[in-house]
C-alpha positions as CSV (number, residue, x, y, z in Angstrom):
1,X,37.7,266.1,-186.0
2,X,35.2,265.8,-183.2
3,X,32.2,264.7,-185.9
4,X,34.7,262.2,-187.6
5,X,35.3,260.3,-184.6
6,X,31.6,260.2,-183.3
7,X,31.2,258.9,-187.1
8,X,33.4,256.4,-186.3
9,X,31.9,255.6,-182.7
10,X,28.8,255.3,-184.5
11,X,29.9,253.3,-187.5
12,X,31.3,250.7,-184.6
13,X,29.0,250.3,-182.5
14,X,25.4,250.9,-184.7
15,X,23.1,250.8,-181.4
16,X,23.4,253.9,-180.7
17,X,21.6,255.5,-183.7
18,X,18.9,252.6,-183.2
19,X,15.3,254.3,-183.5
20,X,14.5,254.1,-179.9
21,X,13.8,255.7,-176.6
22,X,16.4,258.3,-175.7
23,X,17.4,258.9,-179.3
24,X,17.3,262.3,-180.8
25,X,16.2,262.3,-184.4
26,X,15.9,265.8,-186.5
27,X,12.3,266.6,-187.7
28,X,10.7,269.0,-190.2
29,X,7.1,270.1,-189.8
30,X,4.9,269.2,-192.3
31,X,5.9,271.4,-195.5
32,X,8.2,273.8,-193.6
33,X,11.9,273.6,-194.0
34,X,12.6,274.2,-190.8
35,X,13.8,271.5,-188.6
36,X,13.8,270.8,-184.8
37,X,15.9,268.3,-182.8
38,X,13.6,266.8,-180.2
39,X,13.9,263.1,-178.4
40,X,12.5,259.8,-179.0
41,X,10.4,258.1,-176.0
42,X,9.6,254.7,-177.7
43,X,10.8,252.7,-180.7
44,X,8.3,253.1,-183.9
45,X,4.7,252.2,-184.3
46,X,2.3,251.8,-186.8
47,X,-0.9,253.5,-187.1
48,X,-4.1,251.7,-188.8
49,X,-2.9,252.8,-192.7
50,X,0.4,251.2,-191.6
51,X,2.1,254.1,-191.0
52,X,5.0,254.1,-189.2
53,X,5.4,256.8,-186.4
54,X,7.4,257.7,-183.2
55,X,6.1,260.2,-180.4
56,X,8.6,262.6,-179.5
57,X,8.9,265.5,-176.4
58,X,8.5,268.9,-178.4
59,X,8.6,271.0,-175.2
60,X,6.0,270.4,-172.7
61,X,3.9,268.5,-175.6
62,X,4.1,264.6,-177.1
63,X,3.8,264.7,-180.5
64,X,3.6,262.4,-183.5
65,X,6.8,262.6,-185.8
66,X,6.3,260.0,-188.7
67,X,9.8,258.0,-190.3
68,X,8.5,259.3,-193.5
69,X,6.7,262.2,-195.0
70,X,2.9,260.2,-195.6
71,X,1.4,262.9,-196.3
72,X,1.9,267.1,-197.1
73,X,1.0,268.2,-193.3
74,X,2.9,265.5,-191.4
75,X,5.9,265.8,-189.3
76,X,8.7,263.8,-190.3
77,X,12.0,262.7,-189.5
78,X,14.7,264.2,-191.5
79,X,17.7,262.7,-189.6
80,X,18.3,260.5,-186.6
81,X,21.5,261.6,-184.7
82,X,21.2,258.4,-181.9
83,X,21.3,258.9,-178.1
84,X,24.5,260.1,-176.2
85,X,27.5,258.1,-176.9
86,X,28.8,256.8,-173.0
87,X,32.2,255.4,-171.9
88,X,30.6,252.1,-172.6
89,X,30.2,253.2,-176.3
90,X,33.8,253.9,-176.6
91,X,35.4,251.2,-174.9
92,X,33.3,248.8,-177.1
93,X,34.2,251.0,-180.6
94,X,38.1,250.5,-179.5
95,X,37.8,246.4,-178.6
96,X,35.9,246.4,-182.3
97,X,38.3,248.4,-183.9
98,X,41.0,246.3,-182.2
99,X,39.8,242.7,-182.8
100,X,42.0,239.9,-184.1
101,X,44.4,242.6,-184.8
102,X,48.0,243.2,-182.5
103,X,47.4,246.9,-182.2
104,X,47.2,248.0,-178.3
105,X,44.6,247.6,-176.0
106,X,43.4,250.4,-173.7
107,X,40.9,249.9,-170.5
108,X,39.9,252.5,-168.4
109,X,40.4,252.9,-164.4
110,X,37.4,253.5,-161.7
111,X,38.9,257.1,-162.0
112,X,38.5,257.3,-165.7
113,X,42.0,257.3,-166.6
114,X,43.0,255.4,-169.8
115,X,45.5,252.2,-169.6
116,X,47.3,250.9,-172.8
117,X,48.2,247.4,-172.8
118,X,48.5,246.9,-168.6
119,X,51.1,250.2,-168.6
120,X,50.2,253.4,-167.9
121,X,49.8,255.5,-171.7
122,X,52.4,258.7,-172.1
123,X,49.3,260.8,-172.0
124,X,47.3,261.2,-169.1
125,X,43.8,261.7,-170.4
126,X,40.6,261.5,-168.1
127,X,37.6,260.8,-168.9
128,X,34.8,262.3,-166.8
129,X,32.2,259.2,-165.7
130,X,30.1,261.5,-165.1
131,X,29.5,262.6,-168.6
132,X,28.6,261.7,-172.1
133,X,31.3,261.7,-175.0
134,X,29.7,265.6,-176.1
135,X,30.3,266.7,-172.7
136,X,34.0,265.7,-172.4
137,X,37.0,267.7,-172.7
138,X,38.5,268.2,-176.5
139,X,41.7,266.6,-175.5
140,X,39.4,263.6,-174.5
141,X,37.8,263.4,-177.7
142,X,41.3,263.8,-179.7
143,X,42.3,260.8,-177.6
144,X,39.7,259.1,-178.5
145,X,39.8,259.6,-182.7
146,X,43.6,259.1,-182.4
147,X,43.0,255.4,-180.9
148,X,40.2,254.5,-183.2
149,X,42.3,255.8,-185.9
150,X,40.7,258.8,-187.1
């Protein structure tokens, strides 16, 4: 349930898997299988063959991941999994989902609780401002799938 409705999130509002600064991509090294989830600190470059590359933290270190495998001993991104979906994220995923349509409406308090249509909802659900969608609690993220319809 909880990757559905990030799909969903994501299929809504596409920024957040942008190739950019703060995004986590997936990356293989070289010709090993294994993979690594490290984070992106600028969008992609190209190097002089045309090459385009990122440079990611991989511990203490920069290093150059590549969008594609170039060549057999380059690193290379396997998947990009986007930066952390916010309260921002979700509130613009429901006004898409909701647009030009006559289902409800929900906005959200300075206190994080959720408001349907100007009346308080049956459930009480609160989101914590002070933390990303993967952070919140699972009744939060059930909340969330059952308004964007997932």
């Amino acid at each position: 349930m909880n990757d559905t409705t990030k799909n969903r999130i994501k299929e809504l509002v596409p920024e957040i898997t942008e190739l950019k600064d703060g995004c986590y991509i997936k990356m293989s090294y070289g010709a090993e299988v294994d993979t690594d989830t490290i984070k992106v600190f600028h969008s992609p470059w190209k190097n002089r063959e045309g090459e385009e590359y990122v440079t990611a933290t991989h511990g203490i270190d920069a290093i150059t991941v590549y969008l594609k495998q170039y060549h057999l001993s380059d690193n290379y991104i396997t998947e990009i999994l986007g930066r952390p979906i916010t309260i921002s994220d979700i509130l613009r995923a429901i006004r898409k989902k909701n647009l030009g349509t006559d289902e409800d409406y929900y906005a959200i308090t300075s206190d994080g609780l959720f408001i349907k249509t100007c009346e308080m909802i049956e459930e009480r659900i609160l989101w914590n401002l002070s933390k990303d969608y993967d952070q919140q609690e699972e009744e939060v993220k059930a909340f969330i799938g059952k308004i964007l319809g997932v």
